[in-house]
PyMOL Python script that loads the backbone (N, CA, C, O; Angstrom):
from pymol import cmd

cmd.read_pdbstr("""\
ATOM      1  N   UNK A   1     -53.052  51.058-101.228  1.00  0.00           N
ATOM      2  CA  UNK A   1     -53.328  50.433-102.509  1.00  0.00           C
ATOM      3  C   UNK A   1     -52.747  49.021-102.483  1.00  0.00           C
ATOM      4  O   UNK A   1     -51.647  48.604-102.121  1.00  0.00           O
ATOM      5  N   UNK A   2     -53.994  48.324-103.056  1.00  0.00           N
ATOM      6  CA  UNK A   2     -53.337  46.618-102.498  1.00  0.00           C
ATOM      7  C   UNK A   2     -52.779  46.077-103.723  1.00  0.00           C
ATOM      8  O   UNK A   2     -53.485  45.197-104.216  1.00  0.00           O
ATOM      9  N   UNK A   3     -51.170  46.492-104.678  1.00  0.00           N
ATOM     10  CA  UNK A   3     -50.901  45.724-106.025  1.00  0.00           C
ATOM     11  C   UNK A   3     -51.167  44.880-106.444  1.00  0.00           C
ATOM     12  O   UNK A   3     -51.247  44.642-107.649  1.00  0.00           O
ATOM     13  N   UNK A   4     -51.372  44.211-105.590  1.00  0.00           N
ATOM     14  CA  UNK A   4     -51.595  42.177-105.829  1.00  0.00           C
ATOM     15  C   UNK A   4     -52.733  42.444-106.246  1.00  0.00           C
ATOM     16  O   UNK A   4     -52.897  42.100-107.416  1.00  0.00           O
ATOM     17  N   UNK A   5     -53.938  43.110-105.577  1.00  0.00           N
ATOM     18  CA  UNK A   5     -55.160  42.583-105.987  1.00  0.00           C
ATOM     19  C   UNK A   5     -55.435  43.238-107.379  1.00  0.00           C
ATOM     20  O   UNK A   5     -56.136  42.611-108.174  1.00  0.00           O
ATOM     21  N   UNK A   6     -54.971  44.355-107.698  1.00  0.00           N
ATOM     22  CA  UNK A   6     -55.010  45.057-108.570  1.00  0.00           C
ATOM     23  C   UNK A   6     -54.462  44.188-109.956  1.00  0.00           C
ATOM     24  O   UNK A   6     -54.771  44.393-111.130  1.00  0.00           O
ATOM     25  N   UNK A   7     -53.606  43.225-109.435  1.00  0.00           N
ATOM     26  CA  UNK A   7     -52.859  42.874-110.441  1.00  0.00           C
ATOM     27  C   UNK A   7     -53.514  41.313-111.087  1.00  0.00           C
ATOM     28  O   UNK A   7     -53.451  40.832-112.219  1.00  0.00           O
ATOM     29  N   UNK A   8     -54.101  40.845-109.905  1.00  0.00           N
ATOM     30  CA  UNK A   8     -54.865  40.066-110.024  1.00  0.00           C
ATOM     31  C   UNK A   8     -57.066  40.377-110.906  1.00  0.00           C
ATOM     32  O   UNK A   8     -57.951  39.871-111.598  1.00  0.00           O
ATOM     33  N   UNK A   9     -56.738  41.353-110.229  1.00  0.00           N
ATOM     34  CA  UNK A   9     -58.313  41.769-111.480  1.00  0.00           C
ATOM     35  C   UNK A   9     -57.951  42.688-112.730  1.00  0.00           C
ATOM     36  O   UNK A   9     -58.636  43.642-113.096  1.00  0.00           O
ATOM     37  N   UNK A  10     -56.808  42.270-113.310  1.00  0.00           N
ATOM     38  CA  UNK A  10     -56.888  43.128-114.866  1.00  0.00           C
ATOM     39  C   UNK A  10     -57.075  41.625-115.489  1.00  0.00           C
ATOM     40  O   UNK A  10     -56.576  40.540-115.189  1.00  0.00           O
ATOM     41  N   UNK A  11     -57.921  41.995-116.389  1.00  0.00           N
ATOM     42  CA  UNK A  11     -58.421  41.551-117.198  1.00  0.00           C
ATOM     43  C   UNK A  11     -57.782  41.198-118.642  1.00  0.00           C
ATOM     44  O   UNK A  11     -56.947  42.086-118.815  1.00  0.00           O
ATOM     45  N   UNK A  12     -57.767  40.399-119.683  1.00  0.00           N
ATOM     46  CA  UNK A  12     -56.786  40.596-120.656  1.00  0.00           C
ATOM     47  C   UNK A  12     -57.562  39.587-121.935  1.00  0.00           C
ATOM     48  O   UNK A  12     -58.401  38.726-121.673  1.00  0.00           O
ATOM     49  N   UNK A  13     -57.221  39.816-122.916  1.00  0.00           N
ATOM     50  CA  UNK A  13     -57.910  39.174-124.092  1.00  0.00           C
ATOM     51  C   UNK A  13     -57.503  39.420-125.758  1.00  0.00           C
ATOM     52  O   UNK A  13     -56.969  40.467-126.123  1.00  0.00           O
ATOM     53  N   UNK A  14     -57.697  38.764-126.312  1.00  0.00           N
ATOM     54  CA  UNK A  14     -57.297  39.050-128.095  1.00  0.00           C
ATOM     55  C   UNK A  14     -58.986  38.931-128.838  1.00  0.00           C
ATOM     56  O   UNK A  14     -59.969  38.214-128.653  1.00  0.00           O
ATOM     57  N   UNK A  15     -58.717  39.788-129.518  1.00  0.00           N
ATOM     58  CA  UNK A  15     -59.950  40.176-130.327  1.00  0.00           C
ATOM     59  C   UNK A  15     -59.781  40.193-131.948  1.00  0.00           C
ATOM     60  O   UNK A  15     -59.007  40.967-132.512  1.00  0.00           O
ATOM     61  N   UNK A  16     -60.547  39.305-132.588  1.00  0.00           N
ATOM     62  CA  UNK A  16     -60.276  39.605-133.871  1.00  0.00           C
ATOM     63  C   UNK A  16     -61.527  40.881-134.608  1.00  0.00           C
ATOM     64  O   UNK A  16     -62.682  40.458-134.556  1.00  0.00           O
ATOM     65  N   UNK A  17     -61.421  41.895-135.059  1.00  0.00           N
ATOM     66  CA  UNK A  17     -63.032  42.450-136.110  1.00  0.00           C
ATOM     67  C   UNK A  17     -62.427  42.721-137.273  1.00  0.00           C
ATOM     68  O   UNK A  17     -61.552  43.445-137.747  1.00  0.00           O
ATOM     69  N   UNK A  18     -63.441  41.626-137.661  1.00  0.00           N
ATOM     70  CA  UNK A  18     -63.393  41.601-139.121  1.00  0.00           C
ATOM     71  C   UNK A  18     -64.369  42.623-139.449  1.00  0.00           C
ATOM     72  O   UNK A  18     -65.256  43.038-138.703  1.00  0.00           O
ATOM     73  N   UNK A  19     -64.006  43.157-141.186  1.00  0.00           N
ATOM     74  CA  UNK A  19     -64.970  44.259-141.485  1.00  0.00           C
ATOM     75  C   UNK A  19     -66.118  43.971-141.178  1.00  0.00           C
ATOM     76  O   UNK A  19     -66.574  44.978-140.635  1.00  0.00           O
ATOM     77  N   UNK A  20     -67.174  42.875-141.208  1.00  0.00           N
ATOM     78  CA  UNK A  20     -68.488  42.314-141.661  1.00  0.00           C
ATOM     79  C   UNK A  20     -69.048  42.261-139.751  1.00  0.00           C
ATOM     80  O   UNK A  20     -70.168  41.874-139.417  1.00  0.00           O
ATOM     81  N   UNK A  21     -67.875  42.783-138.667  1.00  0.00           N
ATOM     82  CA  UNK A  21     -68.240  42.216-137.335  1.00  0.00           C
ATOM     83  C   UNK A  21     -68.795  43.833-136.573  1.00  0.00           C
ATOM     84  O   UNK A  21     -67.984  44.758-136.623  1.00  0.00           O
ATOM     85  N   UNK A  22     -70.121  44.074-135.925  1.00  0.00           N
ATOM     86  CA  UNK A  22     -70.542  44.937-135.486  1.00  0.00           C
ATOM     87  C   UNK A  22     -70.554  44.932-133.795  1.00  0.00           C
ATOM     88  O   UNK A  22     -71.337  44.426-132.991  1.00  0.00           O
ATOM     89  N   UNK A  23     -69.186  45.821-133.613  1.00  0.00           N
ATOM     90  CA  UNK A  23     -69.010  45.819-131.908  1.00  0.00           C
ATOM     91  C   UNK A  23     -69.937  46.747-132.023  1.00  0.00           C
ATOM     92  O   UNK A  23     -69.993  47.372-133.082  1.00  0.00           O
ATOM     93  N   UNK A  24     -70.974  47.067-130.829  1.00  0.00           N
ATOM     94  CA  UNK A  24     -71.379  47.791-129.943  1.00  0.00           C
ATOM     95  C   UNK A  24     -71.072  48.243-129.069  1.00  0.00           C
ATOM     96  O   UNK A  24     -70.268  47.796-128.251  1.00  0.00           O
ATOM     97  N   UNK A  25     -71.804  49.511-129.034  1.00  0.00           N
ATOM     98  CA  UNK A  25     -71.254  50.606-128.479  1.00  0.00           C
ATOM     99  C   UNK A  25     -71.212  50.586-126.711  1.00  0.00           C
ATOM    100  O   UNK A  25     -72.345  50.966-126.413  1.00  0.00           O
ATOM    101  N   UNK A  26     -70.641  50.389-125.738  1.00  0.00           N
ATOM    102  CA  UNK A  26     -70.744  49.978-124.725  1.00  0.00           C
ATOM    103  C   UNK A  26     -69.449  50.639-123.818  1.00  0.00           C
ATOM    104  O   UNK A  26     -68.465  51.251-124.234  1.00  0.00           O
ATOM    105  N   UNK A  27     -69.851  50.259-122.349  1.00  0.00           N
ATOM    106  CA  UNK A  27     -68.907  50.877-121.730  1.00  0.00           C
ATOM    107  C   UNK A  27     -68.535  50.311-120.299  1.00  0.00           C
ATOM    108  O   UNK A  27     -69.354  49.478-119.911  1.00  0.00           O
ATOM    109  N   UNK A  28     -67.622  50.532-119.530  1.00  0.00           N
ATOM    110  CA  UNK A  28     -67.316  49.612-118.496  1.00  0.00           C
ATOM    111  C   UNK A  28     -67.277  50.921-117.300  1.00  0.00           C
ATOM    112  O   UNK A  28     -66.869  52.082-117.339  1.00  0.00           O
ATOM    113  N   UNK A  29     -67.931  50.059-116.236  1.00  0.00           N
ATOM    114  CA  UNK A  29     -68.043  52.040-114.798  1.00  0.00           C
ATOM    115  C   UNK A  29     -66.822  51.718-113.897  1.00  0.00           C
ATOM    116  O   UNK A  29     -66.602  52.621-113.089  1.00  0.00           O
ATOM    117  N   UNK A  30     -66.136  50.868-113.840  1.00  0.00           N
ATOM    118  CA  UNK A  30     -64.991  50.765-113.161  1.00  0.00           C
ATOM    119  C   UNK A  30     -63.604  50.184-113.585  1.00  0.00           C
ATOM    120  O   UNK A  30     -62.640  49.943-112.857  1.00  0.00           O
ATOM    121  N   UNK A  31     -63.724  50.025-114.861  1.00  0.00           N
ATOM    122  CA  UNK A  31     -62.934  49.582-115.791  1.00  0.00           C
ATOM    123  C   UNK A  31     -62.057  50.693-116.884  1.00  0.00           C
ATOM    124  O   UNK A  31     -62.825  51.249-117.669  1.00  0.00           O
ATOM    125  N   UNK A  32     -60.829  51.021-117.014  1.00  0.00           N
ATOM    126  CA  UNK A  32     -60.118  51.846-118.019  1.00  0.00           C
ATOM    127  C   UNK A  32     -60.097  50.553-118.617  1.00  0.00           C
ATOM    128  O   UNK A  32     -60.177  49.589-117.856  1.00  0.00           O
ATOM    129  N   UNK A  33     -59.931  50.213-120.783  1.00  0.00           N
ATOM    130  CA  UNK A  33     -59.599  49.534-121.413  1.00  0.00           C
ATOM    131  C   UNK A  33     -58.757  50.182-122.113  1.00  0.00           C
ATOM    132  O   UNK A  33     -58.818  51.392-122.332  1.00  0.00           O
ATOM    133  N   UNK A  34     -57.586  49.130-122.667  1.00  0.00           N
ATOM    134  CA  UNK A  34     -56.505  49.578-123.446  1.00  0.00           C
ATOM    135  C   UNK A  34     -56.530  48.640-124.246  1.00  0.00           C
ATOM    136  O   UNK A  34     -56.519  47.461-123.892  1.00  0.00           O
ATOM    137  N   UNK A  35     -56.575  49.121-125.707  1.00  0.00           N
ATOM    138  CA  UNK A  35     -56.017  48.076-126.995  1.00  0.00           C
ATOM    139  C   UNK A  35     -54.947  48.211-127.353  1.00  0.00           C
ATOM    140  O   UNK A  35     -54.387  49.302-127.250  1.00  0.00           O
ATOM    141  N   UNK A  36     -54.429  47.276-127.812  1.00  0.00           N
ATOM    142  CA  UNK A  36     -53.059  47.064-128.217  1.00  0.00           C
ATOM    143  C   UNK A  36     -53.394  46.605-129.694  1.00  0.00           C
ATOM    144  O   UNK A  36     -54.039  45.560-129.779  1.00  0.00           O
ATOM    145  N   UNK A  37     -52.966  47.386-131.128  1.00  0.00           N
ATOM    146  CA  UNK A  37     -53.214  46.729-132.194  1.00  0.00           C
ATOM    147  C   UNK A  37     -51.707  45.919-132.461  1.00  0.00           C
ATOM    148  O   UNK A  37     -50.551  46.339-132.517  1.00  0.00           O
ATOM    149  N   UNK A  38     -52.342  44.485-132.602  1.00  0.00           N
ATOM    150  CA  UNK A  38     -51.124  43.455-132.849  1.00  0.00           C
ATOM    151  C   UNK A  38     -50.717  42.768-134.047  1.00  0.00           C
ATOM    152  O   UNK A  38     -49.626  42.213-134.179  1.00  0.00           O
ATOM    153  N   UNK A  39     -52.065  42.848-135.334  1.00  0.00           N
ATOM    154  CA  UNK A  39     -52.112  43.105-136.389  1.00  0.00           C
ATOM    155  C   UNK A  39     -53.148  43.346-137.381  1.00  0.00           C
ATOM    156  O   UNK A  39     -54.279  42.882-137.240  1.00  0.00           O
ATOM    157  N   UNK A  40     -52.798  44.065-138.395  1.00  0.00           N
ATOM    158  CA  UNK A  40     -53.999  44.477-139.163  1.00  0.00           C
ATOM    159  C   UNK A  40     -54.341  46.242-139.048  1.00  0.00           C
ATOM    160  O   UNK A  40     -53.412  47.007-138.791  1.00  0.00           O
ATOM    161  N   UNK A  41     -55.404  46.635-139.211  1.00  0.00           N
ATOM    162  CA  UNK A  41     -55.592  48.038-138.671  1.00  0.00           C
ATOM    163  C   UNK A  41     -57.329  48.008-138.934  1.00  0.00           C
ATOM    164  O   UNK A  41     -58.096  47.232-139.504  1.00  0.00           O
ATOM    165  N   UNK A  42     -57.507  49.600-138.014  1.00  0.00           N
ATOM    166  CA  UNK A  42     -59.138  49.830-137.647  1.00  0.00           C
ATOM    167  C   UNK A  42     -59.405  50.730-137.055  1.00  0.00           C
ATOM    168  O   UNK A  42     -58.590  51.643-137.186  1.00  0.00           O
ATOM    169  N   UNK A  43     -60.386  50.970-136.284  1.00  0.00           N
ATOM    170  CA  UNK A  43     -60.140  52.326-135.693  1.00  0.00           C
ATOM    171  C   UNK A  43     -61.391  51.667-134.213  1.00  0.00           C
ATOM    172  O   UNK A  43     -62.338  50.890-134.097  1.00  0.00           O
ATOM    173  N   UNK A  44     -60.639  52.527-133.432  1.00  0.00           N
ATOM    174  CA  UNK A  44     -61.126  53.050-132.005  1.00  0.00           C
ATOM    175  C   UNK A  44     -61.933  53.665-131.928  1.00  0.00           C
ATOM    176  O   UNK A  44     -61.741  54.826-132.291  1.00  0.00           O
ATOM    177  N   UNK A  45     -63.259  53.314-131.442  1.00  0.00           N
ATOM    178  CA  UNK A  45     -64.460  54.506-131.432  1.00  0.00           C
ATOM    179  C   UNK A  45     -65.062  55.131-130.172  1.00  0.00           C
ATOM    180  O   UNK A  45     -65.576  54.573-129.202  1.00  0.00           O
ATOM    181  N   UNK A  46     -64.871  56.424-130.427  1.00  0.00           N
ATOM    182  CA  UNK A  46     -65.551  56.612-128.615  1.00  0.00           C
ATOM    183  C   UNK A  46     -66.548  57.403-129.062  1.00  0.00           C
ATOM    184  O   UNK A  46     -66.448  58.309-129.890  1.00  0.00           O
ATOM    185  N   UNK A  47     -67.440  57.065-128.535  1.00  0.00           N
ATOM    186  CA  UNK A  47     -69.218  58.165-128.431  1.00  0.00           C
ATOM    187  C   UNK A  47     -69.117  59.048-130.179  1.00  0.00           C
ATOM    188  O   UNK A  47     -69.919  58.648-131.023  1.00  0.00           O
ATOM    189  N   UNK A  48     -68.383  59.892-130.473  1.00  0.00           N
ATOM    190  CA  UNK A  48     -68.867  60.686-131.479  1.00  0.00           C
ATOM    191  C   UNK A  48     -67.018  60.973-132.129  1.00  0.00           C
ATOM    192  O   UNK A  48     -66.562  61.941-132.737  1.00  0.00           O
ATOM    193  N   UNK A  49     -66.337  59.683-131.674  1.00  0.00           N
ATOM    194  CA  UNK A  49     -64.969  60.273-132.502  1.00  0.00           C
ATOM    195  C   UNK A  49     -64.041  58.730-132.566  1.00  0.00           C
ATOM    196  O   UNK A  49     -63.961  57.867-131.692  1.00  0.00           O
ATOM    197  N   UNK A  50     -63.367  58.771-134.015  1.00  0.00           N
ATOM    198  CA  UNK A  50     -62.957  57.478-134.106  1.00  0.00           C
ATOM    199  C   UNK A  50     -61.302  57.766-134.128  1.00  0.00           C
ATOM    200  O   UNK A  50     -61.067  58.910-134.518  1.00  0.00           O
ATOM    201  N   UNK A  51     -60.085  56.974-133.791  1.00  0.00           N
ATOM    202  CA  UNK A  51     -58.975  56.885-133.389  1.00  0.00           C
ATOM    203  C   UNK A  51     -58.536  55.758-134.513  1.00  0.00           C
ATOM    204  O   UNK A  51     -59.398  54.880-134.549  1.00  0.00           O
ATOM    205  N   UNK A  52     -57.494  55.522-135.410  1.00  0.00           N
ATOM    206  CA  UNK A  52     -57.152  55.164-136.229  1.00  0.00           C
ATOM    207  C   UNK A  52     -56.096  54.311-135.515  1.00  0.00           C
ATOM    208  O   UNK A  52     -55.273  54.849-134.775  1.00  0.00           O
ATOM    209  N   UNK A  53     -56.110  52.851-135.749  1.00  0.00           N
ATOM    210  CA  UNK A  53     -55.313  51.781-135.141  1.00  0.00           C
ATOM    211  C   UNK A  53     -54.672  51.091-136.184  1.00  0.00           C
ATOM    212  O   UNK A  53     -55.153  50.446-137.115  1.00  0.00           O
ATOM    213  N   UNK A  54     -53.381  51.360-135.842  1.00  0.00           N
ATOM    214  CA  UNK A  54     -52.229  50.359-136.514  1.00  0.00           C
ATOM    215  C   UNK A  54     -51.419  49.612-135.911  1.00  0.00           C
ATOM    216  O   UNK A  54     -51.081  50.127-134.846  1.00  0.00           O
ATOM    217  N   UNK A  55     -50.877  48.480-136.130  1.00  0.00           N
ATOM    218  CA  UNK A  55     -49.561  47.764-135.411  1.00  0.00           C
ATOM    219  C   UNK A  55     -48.849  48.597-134.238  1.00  0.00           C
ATOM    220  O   UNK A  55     -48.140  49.597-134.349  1.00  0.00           O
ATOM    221  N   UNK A  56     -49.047  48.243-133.649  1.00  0.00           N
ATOM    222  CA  UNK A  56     -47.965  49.192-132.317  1.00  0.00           C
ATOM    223  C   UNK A  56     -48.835  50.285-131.488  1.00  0.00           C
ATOM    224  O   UNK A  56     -48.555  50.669-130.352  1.00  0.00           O
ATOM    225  N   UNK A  57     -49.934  50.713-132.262  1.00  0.00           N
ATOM    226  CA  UNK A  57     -50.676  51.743-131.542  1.00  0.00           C
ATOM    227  C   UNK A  57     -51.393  51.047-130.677  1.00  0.00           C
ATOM    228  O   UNK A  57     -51.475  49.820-130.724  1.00  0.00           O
ATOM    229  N   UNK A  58     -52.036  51.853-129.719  1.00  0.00           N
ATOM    230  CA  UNK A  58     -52.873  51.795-128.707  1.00  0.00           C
ATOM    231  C   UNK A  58     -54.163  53.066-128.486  1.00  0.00           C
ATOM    232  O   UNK A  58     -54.085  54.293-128.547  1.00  0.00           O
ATOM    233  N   UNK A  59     -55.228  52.224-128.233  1.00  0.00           N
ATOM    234  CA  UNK A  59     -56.642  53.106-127.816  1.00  0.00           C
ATOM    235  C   UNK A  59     -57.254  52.670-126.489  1.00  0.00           C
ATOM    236  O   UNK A  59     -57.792  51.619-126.141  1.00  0.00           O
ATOM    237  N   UNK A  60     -56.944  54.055-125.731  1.00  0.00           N
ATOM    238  CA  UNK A  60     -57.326  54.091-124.412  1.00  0.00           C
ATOM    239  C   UNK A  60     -58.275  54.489-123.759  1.00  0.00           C
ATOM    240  O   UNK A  60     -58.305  55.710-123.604  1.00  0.00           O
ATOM    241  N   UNK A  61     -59.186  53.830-123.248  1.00  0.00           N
ATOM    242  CA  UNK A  61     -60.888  54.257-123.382  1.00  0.00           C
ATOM    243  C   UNK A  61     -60.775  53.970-121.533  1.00  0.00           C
ATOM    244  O   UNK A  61     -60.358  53.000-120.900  1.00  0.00           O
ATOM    245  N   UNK A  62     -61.528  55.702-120.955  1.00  0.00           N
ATOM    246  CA  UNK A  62     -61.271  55.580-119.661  1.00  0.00           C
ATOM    247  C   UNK A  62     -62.973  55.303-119.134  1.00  0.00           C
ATOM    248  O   UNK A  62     -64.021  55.767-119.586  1.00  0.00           O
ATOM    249  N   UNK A  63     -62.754  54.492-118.165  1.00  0.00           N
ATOM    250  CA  UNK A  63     -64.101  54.091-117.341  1.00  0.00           C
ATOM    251  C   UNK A  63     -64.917  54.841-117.496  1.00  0.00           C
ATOM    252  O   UNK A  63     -64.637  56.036-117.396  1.00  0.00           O
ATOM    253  N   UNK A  64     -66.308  54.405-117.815  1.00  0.00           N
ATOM    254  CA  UNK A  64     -67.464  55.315-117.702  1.00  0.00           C
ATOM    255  C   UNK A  64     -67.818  55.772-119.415  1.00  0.00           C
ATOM    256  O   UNK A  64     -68.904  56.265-119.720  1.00  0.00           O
ATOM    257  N   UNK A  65     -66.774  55.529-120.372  1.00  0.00           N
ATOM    258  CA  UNK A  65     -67.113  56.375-121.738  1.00  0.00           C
ATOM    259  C   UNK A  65     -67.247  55.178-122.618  1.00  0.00           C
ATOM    260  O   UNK A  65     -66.458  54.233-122.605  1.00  0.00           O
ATOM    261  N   UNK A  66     -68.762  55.328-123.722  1.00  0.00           N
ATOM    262  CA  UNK A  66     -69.217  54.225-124.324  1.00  0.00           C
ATOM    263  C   UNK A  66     -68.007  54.466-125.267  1.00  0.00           C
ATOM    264  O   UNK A  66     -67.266  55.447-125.223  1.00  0.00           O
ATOM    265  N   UNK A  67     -67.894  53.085-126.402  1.00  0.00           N
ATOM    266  CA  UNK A  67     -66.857  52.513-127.104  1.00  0.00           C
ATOM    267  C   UNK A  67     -67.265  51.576-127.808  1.00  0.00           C
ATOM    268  O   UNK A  67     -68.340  51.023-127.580  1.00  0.00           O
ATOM    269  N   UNK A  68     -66.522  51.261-128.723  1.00  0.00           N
ATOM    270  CA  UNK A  68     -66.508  49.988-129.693  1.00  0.00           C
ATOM    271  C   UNK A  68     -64.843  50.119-130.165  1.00  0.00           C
ATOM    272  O   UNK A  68     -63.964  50.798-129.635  1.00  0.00           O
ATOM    273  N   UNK A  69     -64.757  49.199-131.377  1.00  0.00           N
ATOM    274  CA  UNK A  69     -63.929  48.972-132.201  1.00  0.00           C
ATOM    275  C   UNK A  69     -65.061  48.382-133.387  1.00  0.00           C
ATOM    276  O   UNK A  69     -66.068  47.684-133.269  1.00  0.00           O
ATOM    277  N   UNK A  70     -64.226  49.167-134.868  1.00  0.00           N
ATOM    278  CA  UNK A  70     -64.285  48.396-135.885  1.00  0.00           C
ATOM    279  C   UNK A  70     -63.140  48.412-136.968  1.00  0.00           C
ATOM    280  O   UNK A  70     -61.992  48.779-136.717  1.00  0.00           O
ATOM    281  N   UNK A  71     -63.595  47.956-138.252  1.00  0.00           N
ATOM    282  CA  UNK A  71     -62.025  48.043-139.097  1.00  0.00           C
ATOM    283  C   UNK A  71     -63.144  47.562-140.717  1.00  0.00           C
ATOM    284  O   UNK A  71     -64.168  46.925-140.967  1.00  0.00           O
ATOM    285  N   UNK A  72     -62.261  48.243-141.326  1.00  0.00           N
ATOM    286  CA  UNK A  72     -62.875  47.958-142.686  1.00  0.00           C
ATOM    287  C   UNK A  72     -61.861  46.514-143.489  1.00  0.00           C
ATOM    288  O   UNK A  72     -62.093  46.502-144.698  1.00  0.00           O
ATOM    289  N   UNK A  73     -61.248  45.823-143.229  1.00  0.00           N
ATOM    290  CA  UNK A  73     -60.683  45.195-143.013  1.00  0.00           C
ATOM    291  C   UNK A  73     -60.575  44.293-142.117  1.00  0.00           C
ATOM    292  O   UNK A  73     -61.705  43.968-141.753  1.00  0.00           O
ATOM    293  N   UNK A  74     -59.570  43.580-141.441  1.00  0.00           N
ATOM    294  CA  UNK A  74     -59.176  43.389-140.088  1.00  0.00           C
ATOM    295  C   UNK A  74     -58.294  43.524-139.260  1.00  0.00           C
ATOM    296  O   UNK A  74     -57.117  43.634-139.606  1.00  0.00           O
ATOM    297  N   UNK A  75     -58.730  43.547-137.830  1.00  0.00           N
ATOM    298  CA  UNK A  75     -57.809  44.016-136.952  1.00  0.00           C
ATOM    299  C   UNK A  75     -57.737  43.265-135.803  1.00  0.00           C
ATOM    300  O   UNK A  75     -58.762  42.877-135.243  1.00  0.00           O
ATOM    301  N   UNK A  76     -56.330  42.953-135.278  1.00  0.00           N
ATOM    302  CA  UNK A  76     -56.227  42.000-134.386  1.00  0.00           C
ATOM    303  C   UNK A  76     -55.969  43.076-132.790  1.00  0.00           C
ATOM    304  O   UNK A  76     -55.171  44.007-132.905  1.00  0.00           O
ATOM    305  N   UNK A  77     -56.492  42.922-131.756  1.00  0.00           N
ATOM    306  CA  UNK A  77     -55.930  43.762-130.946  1.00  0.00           C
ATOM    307  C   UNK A  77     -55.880  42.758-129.269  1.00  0.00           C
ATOM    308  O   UNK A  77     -56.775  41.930-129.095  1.00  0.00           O
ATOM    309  N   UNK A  78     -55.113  42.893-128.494  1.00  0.00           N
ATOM    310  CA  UNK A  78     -55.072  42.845-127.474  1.00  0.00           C
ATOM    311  C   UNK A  78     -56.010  43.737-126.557  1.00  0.00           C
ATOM    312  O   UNK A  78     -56.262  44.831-127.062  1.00  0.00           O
ATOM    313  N   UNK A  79     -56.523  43.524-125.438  1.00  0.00           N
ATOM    314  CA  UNK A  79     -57.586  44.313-124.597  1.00  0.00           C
ATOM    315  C   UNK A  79     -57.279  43.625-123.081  1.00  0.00           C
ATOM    316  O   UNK A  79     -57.288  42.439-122.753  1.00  0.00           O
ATOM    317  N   UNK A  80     -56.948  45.095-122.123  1.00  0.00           N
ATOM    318  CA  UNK A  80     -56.714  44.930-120.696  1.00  0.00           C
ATOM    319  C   UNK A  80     -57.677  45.562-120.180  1.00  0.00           C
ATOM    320  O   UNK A  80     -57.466  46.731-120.503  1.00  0.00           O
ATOM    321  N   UNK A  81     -58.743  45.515-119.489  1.00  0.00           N
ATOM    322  CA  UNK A  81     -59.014  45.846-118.569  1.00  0.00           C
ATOM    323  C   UNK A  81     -58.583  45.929-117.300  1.00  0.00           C
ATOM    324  O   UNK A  81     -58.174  44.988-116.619  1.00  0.00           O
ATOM    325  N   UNK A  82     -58.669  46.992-117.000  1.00  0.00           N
ATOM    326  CA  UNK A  82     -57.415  48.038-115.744  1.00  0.00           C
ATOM    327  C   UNK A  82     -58.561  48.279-114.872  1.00  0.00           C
ATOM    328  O   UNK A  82     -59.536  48.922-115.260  1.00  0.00           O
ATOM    329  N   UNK A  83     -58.435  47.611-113.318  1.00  0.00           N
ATOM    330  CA  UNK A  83     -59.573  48.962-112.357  1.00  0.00           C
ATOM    331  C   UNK A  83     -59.192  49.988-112.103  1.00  0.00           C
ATOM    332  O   UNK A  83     -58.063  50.474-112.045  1.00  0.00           O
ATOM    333  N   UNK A  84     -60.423  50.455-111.895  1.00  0.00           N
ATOM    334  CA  UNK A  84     -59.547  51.927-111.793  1.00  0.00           C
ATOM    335  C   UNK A  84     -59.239  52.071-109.687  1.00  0.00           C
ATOM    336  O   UNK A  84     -59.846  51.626-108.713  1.00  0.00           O
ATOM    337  N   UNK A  85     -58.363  52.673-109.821  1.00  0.00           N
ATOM    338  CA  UNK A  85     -57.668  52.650-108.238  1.00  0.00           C
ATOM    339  C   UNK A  85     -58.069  54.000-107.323  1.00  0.00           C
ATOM    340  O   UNK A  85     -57.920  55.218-107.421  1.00  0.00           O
ATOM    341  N   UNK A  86     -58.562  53.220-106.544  1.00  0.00           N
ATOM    342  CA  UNK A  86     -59.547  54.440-105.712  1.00  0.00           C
ATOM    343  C   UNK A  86     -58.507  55.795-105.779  1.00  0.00           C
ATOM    344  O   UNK A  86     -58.780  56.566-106.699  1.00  0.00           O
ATOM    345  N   UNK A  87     -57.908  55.995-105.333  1.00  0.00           N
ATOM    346  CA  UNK A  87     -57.086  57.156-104.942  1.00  0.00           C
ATOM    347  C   UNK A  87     -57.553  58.346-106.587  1.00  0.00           C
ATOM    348  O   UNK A  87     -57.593  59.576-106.581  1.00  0.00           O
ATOM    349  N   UNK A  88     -57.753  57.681-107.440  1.00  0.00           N
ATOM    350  CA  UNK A  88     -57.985  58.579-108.805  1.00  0.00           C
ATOM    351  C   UNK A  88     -59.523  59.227-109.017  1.00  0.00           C
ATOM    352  O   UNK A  88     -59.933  60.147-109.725  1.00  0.00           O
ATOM    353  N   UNK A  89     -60.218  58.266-108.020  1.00  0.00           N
ATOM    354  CA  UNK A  89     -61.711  58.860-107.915  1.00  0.00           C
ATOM    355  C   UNK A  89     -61.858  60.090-106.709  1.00  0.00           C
ATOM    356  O   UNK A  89     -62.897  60.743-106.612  1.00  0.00           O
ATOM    357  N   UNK A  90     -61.063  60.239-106.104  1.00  0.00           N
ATOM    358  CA  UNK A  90     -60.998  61.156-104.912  1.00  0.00           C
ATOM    359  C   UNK A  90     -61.343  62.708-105.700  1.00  0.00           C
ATOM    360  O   UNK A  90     -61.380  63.743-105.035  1.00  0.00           O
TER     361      UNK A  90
END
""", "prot")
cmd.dss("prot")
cmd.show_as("cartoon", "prot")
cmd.util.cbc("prot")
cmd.orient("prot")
């Protein structure tokens, strides 16, 4: 397992959704994503079940499973995209 490179393709970003903003439903095939809610609150959506996000929480959506985020309100979150590391596909 090569760390560096691993460490070098995560991915990272801040996201604002506002109530009025429609993420779609989508998904990444070699990618785990993790939110970090940093402020505000909303919820985590995977395929047919939603996860309730507040300050400090986190929603962990593993490669391969469609997703969004929304919030009736707004919600500020951080987002890593993680590869996923061969040894876990074995």
């Amino acid at each position: 397992m090569d760390l560096n490179a691993i460490k070098e393709s995560v991915e990272k970003f801040v996201y604002h959704i506002p109530s009025d903003k429609k993420v779609p439903l989508h998904k990444h095939a070699e990618q785990d994503e993790i939110f970090y809610c940093i402020k505000g609150s909303g919820f985590g959506v995977l395929e047919n079940e939603e996860i309730e996000l507040k300050v400090g929480e986190t929603f962990i959506v593993p490669a391969g499973k469609l997703h969004s985020l929304r919030s009736d309100g707004d919600l500020y979150v951080t987002a890593f995209l993680v590869p996923v590391v061969d040894e876990r596909l074995k």
